[in-house]
Backbone as CSV, one residue per row, in Angstrom:
resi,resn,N_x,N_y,N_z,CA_x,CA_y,CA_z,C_x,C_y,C_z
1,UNK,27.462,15.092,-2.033,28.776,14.916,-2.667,29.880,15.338,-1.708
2,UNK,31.206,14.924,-1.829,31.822,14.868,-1.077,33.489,15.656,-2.113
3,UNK,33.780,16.591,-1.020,35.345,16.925,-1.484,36.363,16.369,-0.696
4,UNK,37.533,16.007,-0.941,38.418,14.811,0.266,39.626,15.674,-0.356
5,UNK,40.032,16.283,0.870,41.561,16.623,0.943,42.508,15.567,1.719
6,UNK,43.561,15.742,1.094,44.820,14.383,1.187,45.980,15.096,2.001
7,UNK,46.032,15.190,3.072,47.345,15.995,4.117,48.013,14.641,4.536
8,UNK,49.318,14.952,4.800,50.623,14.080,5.269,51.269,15.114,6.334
9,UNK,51.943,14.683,6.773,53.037,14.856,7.992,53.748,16.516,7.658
10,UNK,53.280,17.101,7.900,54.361,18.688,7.602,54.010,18.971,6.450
11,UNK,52.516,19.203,6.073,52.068,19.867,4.844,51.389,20.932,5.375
12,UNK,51.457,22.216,4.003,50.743,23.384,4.689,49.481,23.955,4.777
13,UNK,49.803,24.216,6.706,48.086,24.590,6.727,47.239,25.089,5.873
14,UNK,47.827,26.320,5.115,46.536,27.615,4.228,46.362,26.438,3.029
15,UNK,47.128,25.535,2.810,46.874,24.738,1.482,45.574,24.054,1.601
16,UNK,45.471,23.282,2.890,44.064,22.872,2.904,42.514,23.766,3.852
17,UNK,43.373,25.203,4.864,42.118,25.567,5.153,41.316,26.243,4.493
18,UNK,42.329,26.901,3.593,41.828,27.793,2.462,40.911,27.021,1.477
19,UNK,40.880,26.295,0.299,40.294,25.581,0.110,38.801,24.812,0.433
20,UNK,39.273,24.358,1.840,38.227,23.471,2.678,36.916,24.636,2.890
21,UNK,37.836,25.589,3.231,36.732,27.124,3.899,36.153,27.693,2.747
22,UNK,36.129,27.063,1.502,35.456,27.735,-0.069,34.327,26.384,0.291
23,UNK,34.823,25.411,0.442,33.916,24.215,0.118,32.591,24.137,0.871
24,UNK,33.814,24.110,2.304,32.371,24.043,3.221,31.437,25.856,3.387
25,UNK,31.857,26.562,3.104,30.783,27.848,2.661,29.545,27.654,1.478
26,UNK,30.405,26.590,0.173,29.260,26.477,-0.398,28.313,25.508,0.385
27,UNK,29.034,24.430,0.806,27.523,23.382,1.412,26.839,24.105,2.397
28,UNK,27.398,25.280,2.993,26.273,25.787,4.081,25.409,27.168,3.547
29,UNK,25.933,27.878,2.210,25.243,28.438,1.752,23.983,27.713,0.729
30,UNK,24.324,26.536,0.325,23.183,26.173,-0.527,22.287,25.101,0.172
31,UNK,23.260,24.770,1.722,22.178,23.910,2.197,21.953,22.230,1.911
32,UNK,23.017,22.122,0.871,22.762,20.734,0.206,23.199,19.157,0.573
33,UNK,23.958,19.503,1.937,24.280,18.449,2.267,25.569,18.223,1.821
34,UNK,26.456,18.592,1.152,27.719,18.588,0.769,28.722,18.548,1.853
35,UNK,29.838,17.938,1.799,30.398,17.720,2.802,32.059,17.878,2.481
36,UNK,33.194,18.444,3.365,34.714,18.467,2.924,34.683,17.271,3.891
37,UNK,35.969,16.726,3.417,36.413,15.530,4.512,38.152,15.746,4.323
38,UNK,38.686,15.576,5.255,40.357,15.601,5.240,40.448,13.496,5.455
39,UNK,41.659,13.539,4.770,41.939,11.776,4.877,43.561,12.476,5.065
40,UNK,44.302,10.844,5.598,45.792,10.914,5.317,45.923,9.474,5.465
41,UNK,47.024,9.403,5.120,47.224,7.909,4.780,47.168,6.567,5.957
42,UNK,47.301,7.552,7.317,47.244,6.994,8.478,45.847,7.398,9.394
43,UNK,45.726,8.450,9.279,44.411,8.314,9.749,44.743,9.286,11.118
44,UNK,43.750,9.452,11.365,44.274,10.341,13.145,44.695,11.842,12.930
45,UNK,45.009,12.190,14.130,45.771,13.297,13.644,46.571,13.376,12.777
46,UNK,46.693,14.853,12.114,48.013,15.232,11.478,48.775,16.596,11.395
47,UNK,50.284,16.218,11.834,51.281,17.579,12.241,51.239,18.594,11.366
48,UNK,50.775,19.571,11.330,51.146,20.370,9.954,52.556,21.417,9.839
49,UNK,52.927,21.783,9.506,54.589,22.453,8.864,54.386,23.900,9.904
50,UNK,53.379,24.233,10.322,53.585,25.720,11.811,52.895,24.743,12.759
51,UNK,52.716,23.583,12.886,52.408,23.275,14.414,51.286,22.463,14.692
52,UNK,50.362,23.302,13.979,48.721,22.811,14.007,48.380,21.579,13.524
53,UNK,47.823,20.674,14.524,47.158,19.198,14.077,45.615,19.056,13.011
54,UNK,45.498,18.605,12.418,44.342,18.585,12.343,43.732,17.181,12.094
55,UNK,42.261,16.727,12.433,42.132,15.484,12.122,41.813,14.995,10.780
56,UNK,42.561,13.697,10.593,42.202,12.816,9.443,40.965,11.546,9.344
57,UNK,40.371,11.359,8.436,39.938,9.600,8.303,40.939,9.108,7.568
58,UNK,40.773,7.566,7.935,41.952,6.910,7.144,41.258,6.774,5.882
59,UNK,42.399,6.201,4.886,42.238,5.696,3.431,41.136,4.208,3.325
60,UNK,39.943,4.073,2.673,39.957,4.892,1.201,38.774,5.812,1.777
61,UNK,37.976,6.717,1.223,36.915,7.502,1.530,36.304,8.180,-0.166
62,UNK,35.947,7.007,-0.816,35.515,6.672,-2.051,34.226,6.980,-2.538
63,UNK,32.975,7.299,-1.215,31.829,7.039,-1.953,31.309,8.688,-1.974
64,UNK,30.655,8.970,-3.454,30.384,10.038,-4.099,31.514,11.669,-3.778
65,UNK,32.573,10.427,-4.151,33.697,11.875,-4.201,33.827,12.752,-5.255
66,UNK,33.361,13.593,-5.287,33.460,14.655,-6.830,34.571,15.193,-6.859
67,UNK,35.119,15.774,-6.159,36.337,16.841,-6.239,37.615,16.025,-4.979
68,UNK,38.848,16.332,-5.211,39.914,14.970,-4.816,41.153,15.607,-5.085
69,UNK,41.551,16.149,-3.806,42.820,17.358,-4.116,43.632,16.467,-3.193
70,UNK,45.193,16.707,-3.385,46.597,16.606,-2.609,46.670,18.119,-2.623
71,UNK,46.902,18.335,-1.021,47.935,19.561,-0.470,49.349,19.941,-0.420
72,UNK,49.818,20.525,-0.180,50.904,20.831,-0.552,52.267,20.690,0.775
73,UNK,53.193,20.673,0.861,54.035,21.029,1.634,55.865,20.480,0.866
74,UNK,56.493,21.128,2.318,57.687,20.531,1.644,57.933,19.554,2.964
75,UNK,59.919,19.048,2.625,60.657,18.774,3.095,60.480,16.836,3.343
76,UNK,60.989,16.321,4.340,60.167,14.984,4.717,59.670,14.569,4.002
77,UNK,57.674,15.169,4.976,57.078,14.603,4.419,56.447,14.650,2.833
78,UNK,56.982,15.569,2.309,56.439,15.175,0.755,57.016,14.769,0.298
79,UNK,58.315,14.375,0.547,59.115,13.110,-0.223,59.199,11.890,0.178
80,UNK,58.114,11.632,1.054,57.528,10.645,1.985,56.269,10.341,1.210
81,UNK,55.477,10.747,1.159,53.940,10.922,0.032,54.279,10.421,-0.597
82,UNK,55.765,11.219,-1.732,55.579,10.734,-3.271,55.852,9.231,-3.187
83,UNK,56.759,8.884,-2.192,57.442,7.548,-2.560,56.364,6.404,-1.741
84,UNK,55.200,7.245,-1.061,54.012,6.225,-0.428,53.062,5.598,-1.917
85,UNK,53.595,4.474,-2.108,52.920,3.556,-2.739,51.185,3.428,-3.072
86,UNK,51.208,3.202,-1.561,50.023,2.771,-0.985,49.089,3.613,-1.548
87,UNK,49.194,4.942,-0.578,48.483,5.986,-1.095,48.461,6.700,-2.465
88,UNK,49.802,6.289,-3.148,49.537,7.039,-4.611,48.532,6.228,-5.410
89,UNK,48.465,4.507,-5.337,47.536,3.791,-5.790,46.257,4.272,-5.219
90,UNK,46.066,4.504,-4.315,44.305,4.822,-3.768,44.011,6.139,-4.607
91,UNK,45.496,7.291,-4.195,44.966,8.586,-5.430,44.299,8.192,-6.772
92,UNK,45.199,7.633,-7.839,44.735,6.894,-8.562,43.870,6.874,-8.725
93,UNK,42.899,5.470,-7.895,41.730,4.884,-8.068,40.465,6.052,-7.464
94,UNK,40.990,6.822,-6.698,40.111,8.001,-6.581,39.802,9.147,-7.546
95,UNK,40.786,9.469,-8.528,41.170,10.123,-9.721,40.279,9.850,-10.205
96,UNK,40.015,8.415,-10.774,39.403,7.855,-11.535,37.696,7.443,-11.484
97,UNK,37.813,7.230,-9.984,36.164,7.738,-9.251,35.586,9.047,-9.754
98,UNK,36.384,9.982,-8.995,35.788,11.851,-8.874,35.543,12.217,-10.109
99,UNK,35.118,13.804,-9.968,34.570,13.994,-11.475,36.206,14.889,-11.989
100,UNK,36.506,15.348,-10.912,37.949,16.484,-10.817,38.756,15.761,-9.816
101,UNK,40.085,16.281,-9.963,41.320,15.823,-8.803,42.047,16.701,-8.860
102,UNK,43.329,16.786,-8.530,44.175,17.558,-8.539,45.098,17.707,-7.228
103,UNK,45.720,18.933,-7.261,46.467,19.488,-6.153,46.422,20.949,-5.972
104,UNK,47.227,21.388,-4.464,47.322,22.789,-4.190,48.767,22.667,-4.255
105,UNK,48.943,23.861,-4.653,50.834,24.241,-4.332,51.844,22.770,-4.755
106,UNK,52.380,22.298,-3.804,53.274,21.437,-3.942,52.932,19.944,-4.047
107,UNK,51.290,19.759,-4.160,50.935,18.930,-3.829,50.971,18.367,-5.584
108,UNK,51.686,19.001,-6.476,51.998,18.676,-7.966,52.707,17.607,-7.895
109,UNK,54.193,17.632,-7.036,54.673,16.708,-6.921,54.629,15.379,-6.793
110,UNK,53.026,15.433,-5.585,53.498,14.038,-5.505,52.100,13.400,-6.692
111,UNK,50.879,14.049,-7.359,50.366,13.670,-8.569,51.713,13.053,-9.522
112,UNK,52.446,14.067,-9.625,53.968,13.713,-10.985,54.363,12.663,-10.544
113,UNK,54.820,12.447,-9.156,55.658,10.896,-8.885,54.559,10.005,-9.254
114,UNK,53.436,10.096,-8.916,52.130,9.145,-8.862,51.824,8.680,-10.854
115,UNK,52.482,9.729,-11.785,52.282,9.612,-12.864,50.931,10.094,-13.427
116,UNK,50.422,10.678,-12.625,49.269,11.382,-13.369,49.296,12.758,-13.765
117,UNK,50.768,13.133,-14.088,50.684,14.558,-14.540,51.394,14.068,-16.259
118,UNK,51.499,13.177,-16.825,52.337,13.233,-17.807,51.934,13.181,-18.921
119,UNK,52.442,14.370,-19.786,51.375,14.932,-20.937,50.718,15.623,-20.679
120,UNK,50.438,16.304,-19.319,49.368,17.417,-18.840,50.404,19.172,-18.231
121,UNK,49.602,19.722,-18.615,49.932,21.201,-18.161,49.336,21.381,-16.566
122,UNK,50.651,21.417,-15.575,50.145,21.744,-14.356,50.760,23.542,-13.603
123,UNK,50.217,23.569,-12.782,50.992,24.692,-11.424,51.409,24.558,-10.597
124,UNK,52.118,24.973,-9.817,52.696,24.718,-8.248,53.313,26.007,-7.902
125,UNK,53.879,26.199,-6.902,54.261,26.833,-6.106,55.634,27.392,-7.013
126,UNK,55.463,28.529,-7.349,56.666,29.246,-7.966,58.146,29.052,-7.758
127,UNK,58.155,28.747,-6.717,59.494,28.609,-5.815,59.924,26.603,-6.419
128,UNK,58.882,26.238,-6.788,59.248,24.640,-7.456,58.993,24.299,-8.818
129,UNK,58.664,25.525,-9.392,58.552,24.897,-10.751,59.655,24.665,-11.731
130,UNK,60.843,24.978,-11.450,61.828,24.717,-11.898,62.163,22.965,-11.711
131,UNK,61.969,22.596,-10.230,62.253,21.635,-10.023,61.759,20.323,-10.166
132,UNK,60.370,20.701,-10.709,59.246,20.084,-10.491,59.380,19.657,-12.229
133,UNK,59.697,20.791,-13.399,60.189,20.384,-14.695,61.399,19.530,-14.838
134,UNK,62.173,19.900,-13.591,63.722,18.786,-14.147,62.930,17.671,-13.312
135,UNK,62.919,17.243,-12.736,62.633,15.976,-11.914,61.097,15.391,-12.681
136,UNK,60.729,16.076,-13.450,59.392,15.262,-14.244,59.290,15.906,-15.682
137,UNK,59.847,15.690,-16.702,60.128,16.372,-17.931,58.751,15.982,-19.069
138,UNK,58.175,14.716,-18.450,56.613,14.705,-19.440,55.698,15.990,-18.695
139,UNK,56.379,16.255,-18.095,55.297,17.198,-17.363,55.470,18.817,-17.927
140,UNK,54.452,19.449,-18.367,54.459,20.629,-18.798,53.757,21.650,-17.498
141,UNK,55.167,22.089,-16.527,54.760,22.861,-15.550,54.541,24.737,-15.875
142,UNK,53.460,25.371,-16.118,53.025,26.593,-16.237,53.629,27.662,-14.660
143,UNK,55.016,28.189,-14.685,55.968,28.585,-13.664,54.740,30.143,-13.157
144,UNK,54.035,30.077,-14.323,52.798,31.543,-14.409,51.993,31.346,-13.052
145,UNK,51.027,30.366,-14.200,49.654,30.222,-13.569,49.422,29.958,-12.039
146,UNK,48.495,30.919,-12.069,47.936,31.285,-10.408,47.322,29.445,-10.185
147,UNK,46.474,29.213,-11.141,46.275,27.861,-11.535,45.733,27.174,-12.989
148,UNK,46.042,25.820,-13.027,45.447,25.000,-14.219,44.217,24.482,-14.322
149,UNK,43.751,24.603,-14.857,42.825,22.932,-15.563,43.202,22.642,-16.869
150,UNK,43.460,21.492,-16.731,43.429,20.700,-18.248,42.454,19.387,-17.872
151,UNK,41.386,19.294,-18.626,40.237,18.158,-18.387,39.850,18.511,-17.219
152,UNK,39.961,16.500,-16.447,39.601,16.129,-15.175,40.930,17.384,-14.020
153,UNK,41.743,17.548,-14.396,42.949,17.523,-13.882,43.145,19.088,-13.333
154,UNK,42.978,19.351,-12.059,42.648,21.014,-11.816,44.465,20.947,-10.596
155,UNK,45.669,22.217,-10.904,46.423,22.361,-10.087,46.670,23.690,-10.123
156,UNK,47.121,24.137,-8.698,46.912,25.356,-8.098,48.571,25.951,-8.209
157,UNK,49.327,27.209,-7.907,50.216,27.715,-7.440,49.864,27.550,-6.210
158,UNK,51.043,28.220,-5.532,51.157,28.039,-4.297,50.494,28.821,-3.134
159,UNK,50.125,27.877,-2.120,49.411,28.385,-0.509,47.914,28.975,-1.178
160,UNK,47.790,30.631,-1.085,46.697,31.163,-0.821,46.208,30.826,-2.437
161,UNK,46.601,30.290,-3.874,46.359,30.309,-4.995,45.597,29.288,-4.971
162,UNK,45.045,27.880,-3.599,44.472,27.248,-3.544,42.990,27.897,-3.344
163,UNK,42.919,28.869,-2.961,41.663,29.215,-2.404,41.166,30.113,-4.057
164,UNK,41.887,30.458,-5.124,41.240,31.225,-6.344,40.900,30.107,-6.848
165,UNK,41.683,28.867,-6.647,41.465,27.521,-7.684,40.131,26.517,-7.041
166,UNK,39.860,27.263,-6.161,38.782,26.081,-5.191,37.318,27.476,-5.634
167,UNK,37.483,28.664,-5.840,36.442,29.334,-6.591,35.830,29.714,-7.324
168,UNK,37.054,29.512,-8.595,36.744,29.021,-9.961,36.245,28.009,-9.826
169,UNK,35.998,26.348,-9.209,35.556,25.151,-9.043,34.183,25.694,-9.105
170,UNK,33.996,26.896,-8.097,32.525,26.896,-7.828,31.912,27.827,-8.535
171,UNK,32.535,28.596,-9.069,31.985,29.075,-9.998,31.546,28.312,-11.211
172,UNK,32.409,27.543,-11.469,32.164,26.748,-12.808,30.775,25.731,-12.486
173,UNK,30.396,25.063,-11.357,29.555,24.487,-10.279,28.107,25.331,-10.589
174,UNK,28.243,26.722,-9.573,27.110,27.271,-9.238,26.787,28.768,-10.440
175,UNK,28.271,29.007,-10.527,27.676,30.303,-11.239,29.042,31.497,-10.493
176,UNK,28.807,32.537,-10.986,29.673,33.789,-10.295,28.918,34.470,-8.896
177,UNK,27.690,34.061,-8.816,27.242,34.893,-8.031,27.817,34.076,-6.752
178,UNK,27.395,33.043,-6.576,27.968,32.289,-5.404,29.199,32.136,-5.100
179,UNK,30.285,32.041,-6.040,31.473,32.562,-5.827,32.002,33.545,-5.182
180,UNK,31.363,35.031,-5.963,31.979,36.249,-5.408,31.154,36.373,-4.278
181,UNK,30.142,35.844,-3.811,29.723,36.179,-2.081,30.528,35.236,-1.403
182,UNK,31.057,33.977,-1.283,32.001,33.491,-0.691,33.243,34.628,-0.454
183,UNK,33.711,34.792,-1.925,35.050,35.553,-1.790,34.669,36.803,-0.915
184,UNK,33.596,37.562,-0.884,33.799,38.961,-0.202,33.589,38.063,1.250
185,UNK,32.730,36.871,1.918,32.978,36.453,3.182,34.151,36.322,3.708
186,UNK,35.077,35.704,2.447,36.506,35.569,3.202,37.229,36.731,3.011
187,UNK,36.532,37.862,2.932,37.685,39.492,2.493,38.223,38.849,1.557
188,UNK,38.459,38.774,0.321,39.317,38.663,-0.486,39.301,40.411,-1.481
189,UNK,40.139,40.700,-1.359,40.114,42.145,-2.431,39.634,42.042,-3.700
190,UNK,40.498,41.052,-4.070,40.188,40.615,-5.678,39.913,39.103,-5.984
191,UNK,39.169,38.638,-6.800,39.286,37.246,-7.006,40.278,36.823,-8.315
192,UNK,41.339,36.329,-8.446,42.087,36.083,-9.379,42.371,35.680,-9.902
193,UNK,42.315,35.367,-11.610,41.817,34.356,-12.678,42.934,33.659,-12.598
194,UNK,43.421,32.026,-13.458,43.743,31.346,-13.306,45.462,31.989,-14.011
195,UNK,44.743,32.653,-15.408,45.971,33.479,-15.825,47.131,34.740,-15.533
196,UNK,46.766,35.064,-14.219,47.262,35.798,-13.612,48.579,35.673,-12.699
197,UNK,49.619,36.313,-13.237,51.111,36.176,-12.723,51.201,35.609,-11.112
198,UNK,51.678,34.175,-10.644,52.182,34.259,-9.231,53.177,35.662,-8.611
199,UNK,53.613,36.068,-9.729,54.880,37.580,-9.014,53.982,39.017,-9.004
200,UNK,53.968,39.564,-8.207,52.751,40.908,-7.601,54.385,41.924,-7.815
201,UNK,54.236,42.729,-8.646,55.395,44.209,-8.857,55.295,44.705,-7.379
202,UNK,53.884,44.750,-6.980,53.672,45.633,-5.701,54.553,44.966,-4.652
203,UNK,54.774,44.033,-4.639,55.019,42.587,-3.399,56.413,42.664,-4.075
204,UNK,57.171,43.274,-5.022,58.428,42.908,-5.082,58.891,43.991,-4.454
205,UNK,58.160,45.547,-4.835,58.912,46.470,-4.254,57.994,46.712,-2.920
206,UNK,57.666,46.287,-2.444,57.797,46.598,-1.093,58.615,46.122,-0.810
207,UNK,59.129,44.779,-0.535,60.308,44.098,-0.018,61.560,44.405,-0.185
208,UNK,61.692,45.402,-1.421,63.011,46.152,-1.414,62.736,47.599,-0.609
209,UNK,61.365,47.705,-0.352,61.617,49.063,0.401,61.723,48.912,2.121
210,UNK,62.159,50.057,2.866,63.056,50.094,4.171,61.776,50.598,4.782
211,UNK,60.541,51.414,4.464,59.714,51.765,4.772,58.240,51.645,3.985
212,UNK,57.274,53.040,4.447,56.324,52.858,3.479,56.462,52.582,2.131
């Protein structure tokens, strides 16, 4: 089985390594032949938003896709994505293949332009959920959640909230045990349920503090 992440032009790195690095840990812990694949709509390399290229296959990459995420980024290129035709039709028809789809972080947006968020409860990146409700009002955006599922339909908060939403996947998949040995491979302190606040008290006041 196959997981296919969807990157464009100036989307962010942790959105898809994080993620990818849950996926491909399970196919090499269970051995099964499972495979991540990155696509973009062009194929080849792709620029990401700090610098780093990484490679793509081109569109479509259809056969035994189970899981079928859009990444996240701003500026450009994600208002380039949403208004790519092309590729929102292949999302679509891949949606409709996989067993799950979804997005990381900002990658809500371009599902909403694509019309597959409407009538559904999604997440994104804290910093857009305001914007993400005025500019798509069938859309019931959760400004909370670390991440969603409703059904087929799995979306993350933002950057590192891709990597709790890609372990719940596998948990729900394999079980907890295989989960939480991934998570302690990648150091994670805590693993963090879907209901759990994007805003950390700790992470507010440090940033107001001058020191320790």
């Amino acid at each position: 089985m196959r997981t296919v992440l969807l990157v464009f032009p100036g989307f962010q790195l942790l959105d898809l390594s994080g993620p990818a690095a849950v996926f491909g840990a399970v196919a090499e812990g269970l051995g099964n032949g499972d495979e991540v694949v990155t696509v973009s709509g062009q194929g080849g390399p792709v620029m990401s938003s700090c610098g780093v290229a990484v490679s793509t296959l081109p569109l479509p990459v259809f056969d035994a896709v189970d899981t079928l995420l859009v990444v996240g980024g701003d500026g450009p290129g994600l208002r380039a994505l949403m208004e790519d035709g092309r590729t929102g039709e292949w999302f679509r028809q891949g949606a409709v293949a996989a067993r799950r789809y979804g997005s990381i972080c900002t990658g809500a947006f371009a599902l909403a332009a694509w019309g597959l968020t409407d009538g559904r409860r999604v997440a994104t990146h804290w910093n857009g959920a305001g914007l993400l409700s005025e500019g798509f009002p069938g859309t019931t955006v959760d400004a909370d959640a670390m991440f969603v599922e409703d059904g087929a339909l799995w979306t993350s908060a933002g950057v590192t909230a891709g990597i709790d939403m890609a372990l719940a996947m596998v948990e729900r998949d394999h079980g907890p045990r295989l989960a939480n040995a991934i998570a302690r491979r990648l150091v994670l302190s805590v693993r963090r349920p879907g209901n759990q606040s994007q805003y950390s008290p700790l992470l507010r006041a440090q940033a107001k503090a001058a020191g320790r």
